[in-house]
C-alpha positions as CSV (number, residue, x, y, z in Angstrom):
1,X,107.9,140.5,114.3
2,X,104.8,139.0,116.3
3,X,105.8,136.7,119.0
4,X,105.1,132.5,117.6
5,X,101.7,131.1,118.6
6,X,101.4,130.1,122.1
7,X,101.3,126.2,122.8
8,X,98.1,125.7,123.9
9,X,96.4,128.4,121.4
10,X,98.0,126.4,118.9
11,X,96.5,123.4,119.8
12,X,92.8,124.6,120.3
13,X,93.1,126.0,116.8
14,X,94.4,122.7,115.5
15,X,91.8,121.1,117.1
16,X,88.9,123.6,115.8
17,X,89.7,123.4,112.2
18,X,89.9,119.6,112.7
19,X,86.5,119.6,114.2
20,X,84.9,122.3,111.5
21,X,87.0,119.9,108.4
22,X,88.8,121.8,105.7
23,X,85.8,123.9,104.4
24,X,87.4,127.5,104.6
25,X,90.8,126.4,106.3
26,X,94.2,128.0,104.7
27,X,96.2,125.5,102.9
28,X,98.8,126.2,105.8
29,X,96.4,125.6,108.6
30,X,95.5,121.8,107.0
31,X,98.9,121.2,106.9
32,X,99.5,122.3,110.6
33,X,96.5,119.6,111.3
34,X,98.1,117.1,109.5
35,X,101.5,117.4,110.5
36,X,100.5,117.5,114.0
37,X,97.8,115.1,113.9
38,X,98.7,111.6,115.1
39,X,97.4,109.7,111.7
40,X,100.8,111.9,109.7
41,X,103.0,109.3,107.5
42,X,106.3,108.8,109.6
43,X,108.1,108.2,106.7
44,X,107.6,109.8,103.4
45,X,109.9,108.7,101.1
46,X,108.6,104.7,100.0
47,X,110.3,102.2,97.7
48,X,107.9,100.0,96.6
49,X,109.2,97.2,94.8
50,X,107.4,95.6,92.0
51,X,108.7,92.4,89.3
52,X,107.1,93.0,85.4
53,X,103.9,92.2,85.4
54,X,100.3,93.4,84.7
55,X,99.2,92.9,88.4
56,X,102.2,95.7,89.3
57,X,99.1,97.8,88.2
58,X,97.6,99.5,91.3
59,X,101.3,100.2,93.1
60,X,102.4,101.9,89.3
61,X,98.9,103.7,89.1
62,X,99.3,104.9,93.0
63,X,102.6,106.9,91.8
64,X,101.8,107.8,88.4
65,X,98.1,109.4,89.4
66,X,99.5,111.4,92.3
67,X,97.3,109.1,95.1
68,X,100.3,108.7,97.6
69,X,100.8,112.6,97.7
70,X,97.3,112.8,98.6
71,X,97.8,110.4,101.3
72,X,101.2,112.4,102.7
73,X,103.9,110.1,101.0
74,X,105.5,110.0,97.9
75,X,106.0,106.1,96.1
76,X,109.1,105.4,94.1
77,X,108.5,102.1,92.4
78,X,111.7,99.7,92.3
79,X,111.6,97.2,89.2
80,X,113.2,94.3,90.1
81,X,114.9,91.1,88.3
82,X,113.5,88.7,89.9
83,X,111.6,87.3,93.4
84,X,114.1,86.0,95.2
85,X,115.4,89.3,94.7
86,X,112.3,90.9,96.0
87,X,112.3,88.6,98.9
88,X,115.9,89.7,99.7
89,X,115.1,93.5,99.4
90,X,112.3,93.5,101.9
91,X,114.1,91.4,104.4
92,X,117.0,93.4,104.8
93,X,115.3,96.7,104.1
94,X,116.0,98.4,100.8
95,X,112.6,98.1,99.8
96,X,109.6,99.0,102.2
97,X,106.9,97.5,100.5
98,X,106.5,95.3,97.5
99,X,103.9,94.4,95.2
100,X,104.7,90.3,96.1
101,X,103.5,86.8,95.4
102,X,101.1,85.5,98.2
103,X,103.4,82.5,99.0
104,X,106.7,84.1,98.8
105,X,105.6,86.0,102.2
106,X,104.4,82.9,103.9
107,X,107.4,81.1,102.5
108,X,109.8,84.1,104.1
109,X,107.9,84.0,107.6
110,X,108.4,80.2,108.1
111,X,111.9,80.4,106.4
112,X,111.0,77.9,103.7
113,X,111.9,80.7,101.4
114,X,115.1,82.0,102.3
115,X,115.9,83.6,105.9
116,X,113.7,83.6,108.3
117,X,111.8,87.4,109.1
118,X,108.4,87.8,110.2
119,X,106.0,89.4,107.7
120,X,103.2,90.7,107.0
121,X,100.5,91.0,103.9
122,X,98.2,93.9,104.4
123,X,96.2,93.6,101.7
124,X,95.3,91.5,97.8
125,X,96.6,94.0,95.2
126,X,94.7,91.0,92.3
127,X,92.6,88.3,91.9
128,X,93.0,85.9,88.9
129,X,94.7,86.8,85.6
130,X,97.5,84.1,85.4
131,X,97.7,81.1,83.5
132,X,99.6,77.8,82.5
133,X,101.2,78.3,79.3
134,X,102.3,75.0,76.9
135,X,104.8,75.0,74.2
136,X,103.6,74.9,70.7
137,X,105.5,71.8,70.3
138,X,103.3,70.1,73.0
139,X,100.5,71.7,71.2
140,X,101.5,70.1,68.0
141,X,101.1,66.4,69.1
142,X,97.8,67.0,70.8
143,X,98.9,68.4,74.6
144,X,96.6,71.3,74.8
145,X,95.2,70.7,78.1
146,X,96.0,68.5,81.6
147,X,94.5,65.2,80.4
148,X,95.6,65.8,77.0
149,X,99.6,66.5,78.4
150,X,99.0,63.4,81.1
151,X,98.3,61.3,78.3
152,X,101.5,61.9,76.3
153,X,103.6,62.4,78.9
154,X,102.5,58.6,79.8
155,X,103.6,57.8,76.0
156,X,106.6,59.8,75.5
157,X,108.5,58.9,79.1
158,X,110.8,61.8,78.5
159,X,112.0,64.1,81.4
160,X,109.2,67.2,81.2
161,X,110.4,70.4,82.5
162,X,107.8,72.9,84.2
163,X,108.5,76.3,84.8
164,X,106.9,78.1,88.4
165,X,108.4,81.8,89.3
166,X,109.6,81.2,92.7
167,X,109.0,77.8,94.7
168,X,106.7,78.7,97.5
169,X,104.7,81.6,95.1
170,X,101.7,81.5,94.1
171,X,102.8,80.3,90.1
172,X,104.3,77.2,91.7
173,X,101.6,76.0,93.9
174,X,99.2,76.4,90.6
175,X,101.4,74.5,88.1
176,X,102.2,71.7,90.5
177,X,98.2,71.6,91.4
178,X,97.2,71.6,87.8
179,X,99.6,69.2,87.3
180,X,98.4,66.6,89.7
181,X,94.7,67.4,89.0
182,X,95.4,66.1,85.5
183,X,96.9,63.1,86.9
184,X,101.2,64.2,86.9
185,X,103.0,64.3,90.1
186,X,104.8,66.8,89.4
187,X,107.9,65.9,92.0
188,X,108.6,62.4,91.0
189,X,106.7,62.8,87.4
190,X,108.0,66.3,86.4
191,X,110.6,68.6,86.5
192,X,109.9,72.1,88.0
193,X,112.4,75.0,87.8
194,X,112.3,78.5,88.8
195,X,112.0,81.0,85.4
196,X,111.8,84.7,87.1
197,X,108.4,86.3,85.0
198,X,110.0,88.7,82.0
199,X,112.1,85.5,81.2
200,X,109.7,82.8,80.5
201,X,108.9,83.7,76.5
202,X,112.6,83.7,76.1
203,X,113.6,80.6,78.0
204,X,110.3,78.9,76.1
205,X,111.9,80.5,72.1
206,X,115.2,78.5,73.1
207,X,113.2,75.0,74.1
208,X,114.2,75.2,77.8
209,X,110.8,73.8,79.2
210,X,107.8,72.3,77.9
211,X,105.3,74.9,80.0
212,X,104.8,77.5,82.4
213,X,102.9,79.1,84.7
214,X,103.0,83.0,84.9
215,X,101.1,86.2,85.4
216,X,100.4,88.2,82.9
217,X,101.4,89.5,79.9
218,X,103.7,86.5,79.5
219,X,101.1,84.7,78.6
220,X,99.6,86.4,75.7
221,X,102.7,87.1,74.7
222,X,104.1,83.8,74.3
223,X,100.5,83.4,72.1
224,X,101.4,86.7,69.9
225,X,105.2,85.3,69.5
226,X,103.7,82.0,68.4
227,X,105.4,79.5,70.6
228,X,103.1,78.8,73.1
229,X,99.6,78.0,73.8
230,X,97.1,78.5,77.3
231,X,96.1,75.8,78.2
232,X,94.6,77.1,81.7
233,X,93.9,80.2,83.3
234,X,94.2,79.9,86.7
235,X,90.9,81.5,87.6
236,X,89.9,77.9,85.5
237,X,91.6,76.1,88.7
238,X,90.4,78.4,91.3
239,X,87.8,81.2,90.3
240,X,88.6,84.1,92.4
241,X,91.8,83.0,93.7
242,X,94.5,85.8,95.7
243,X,97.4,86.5,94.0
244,X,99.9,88.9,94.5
245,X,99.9,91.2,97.6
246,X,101.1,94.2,99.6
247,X,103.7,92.6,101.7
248,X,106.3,93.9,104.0
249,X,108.0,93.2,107.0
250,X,106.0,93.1,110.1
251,X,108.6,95.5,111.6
252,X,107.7,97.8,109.2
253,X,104.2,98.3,110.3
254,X,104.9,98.4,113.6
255,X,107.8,100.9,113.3
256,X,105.6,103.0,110.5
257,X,102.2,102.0,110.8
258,X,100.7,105.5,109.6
259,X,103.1,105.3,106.6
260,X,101.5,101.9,105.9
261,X,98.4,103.0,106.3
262,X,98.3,106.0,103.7
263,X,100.4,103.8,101.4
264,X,97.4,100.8,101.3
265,X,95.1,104.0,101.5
266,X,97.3,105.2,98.2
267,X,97.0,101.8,96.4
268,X,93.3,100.8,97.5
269,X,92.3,104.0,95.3
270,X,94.3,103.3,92.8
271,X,92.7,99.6,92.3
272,X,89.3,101.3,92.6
273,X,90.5,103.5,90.1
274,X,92.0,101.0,87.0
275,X,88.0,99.0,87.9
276,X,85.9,102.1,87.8
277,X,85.9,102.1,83.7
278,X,87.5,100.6,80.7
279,X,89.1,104.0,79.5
280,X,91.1,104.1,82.9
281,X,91.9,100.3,81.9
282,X,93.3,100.9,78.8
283,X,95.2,103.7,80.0
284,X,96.9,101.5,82.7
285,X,97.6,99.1,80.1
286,X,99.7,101.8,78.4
287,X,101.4,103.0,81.9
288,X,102.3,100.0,82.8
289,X,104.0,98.2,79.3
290,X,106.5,101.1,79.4
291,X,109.8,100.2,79.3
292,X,110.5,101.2,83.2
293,X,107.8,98.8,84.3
294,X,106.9,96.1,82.2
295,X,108.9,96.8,78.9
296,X,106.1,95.2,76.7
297,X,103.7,96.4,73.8
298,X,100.2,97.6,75.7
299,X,98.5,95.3,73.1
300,X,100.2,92.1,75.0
301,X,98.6,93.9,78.2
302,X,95.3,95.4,77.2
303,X,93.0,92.2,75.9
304,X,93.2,89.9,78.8
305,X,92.6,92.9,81.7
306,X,89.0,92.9,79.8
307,X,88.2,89.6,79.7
308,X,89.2,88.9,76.2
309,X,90.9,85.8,75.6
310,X,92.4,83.4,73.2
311,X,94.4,80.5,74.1
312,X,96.7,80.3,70.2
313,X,94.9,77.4,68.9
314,X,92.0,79.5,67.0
315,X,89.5,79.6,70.5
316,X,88.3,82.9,71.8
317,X,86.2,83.5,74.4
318,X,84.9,86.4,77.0
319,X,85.8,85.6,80.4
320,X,83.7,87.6,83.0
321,X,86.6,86.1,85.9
322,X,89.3,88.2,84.3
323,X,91.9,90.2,86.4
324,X,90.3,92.6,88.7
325,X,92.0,95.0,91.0
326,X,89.5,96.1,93.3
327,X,86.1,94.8,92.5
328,X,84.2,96.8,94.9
329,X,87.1,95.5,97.6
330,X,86.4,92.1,97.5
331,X,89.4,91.9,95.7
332,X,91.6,93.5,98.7
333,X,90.7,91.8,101.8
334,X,93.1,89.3,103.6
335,X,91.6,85.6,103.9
336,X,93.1,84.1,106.4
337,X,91.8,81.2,104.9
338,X,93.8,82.4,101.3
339,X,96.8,82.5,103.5
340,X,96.0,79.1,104.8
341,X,95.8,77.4,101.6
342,X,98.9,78.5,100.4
343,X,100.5,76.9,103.9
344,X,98.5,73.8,102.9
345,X,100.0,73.5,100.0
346,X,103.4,73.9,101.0
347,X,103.3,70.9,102.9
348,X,101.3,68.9,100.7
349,X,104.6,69.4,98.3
350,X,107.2,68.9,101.2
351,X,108.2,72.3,101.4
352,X,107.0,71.7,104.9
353,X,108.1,68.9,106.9
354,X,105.5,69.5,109.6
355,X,102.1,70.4,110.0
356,X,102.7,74.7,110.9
357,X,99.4,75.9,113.3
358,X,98.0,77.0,110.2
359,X,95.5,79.9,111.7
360,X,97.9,81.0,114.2
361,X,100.5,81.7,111.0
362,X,97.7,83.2,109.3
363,X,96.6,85.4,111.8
364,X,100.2,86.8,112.4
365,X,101.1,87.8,108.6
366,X,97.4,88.5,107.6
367,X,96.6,92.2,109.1
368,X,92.9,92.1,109.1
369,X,92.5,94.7,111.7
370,X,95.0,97.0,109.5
371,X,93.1,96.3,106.5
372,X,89.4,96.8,108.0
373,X,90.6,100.2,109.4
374,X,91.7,101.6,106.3
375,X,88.5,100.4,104.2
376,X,86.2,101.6,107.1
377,X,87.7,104.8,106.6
378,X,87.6,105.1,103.1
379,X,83.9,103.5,103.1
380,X,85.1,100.3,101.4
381,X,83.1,97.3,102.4
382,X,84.9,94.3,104.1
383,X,83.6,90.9,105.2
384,X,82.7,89.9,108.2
385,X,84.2,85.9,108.3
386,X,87.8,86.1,107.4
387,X,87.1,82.5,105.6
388,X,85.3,81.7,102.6
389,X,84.6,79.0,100.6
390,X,86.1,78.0,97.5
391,X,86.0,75.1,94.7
392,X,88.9,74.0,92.8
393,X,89.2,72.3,89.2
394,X,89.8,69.2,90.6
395,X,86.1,69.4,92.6
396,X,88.0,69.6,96.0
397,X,86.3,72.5,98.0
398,X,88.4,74.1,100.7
399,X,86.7,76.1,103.3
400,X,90.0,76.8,105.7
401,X,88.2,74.3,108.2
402,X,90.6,71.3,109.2
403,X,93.8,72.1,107.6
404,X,95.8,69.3,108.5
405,X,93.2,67.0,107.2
406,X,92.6,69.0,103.7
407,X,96.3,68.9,103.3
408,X,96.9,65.5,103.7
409,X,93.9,64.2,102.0
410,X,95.6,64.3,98.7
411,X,96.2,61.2,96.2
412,X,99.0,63.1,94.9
413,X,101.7,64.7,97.6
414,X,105.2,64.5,98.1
């Protein structure tokens, strides 16, 4: 038997098939690189949890394709009943990552939302893709839009009752600012409840609330089941918009931060991947409706991740502001200004009692210098000004500049 490699021979070879890349290298010898290189996955085995929805898309594709093996981990996706069950997951550890609404992670960090942890999003997994549903009865006596709905709410004086998916997500904030961009406060006008997604068409069937706002495809299917009617998307009330992300804990990434790493390496590709063409599209659609992930019929999945919409009232149209995934990465980076708004909008509602320092928040859950590490390395472009500029369907532009002021400047607040 020949005596093991010395230490430092070891090493040098290490180093010179790290130097000359894997051109010619055994299979046994890139492993030896990577398990003794510093950038190996500390933990290999990762729970992501994700709720049943289309945008679950890139974390299902990640597992399903094989990308986190090629990143040194191995994903086991976690469908989960609801977001306050996500939310308790990550916080006391059972899941490692989750595919999560934007707001829920803010909501967690301030403890608006449950316990207090600090957290972290590392990167968009969507942009747009939601929408605000209305019951056919509504529909029926004219209520197909927010002035329409404003104007018989005003005649009917009935109690209204709203559906968000969690009250400091991203479904909330866009049903109560829809709401009062039409005109409704919806805190002293309406009543808002929390409907987790996969329950929504049901709870509509049985007459439990007069509208909703959900991702995807619980909207189409409340079209194809026939009680329920778009009204909006929500790319309609802010074109581009985040909406869920990659959240964890922050002691996550500092405990694991190369398993993080290869896991937003993992799901990056796999957004580039379900964007690249609409034959990896449709085959997504069909992953994902399976009964372990969405437990739908691909055909409630497939037309709106195309563009192809119709709101159940005879309309159809193309929209080019559909639900992308990746986008050539301009779907992925963290605004801090994105993380802002959501903060802005918590107080504007009184989910906040104070004024938080909204940047400083921002810049603690937000990992920009994560996220522009792992796109740099995998030549994905990222801006330069974590801000940008956006206008809403109300007119009201935010630009992340004077926080305080924007939020405050409201006609309609709690």
């Amino acid at each position: 038997m020949t005596d093991p490699m010395p230490t430092s021979l070891q090493r040098r070879t290490v180093l010179q098939a790290a130097s000359v890349g894997a051109v010619g290298v055994s299979p046994a010898l890139r492993a030896l690189v990577h398990a003794q290189g510093s950038d190996a996955p500390e933990k290999k085995e990762i729970r992501i949890g994700i709720i049943a929805l289309t945008d679950c898309a890139s974390v299902v594709m990640a597992s399903v394709l094989g990308l986190d093996k090629k990143h040194g981990v191995s994903i086991m996706v976690s469908k989960e009943a609801s977001w306050a069950g996500v939310r308790d997951k990550l916080v006391n550890g059972e899941l490692d990552f989750a595919h999560v609404l934007y707001g829920l992670v803010y909501g967690v960090h301030l403890g608006t939302a449950g316990p207090k942890k600090d957290m972290a999003v590392l990167m968009g997994l969507n942009r747009n893709g939601q929408a605000i549903t209305l019951s056919k009865a509504l529909a029926d006596k004219g209520a197909v839009d927010g002035p329409a709905l404003a104007r018989l709410m005003a005649k009917e004086r009935r109690e209204y009752i709203f559906a968000g998916t969690f009250p400091t997500g991203t479904h909330a904030m866009w049903m109560h600012y829809w709401l009062a961009a039409a005109g409704i406060d919806p805190v002293s006008g309406a009543k808002l409840i929390t409907v987790p997604p996969p329950q929504m068409v049901a709870n509509m069937r049985v007459g439990n609330m007069d509208g909703f706002c959900v991702g995807e495809p619980w909207n189409h299917r409340a079209i194809m089941d026939g009680i329920g009617i778009t009204a909006n998307t929500t790319q309609d009330i802010w074109k581009d918009h985040p909406e869920k992300v990659l959240g964890c804990t922050a002691d996550f990434v500092k405990k694991y931060p190369n398993t993080t790493r290869a896991v937003m390496m993992a799901v990056l590709e796999a957004g580039r991947w379900i964007d690249a063409s609409l034959s990896n599209k449709m085959k997504m659609a069909e992953t994902v409706a399976q009964k372990s992930f969405i437990n739908t019929s691909a055909d409630a999945i497939n037309q709106r991740i195309l563009g192809r919409y119709q709101n159940g009232l005879g309309k159809t149209w193309d929209d080019p502001n559909h639900m992308k995934f990746f986008d050539d990465g301009a779907v992925n980076f963290p605004y801090l200004s994105d993380g802002m708004w959501f903060l802005t909008q918590h107080k504007r509602w009184g989910l906040l009692k104070e004024h938080p320092d909204y940047l400083g928040v921002a810049g603690q859950i937000n990992q920009i210098e994560l996220y522009r590490s792992v796109a740099g390395a995998m030549k994905i472009s990222a801006p330069k000004d974590p801000m940008r500029t956006s206008k809403f369907i109300d007119g009201v532009v935010w630009d992340g500049k004077e926080p305080a002021k924007y939020a405050d400047s409201f006609k309609i607040r709690a």
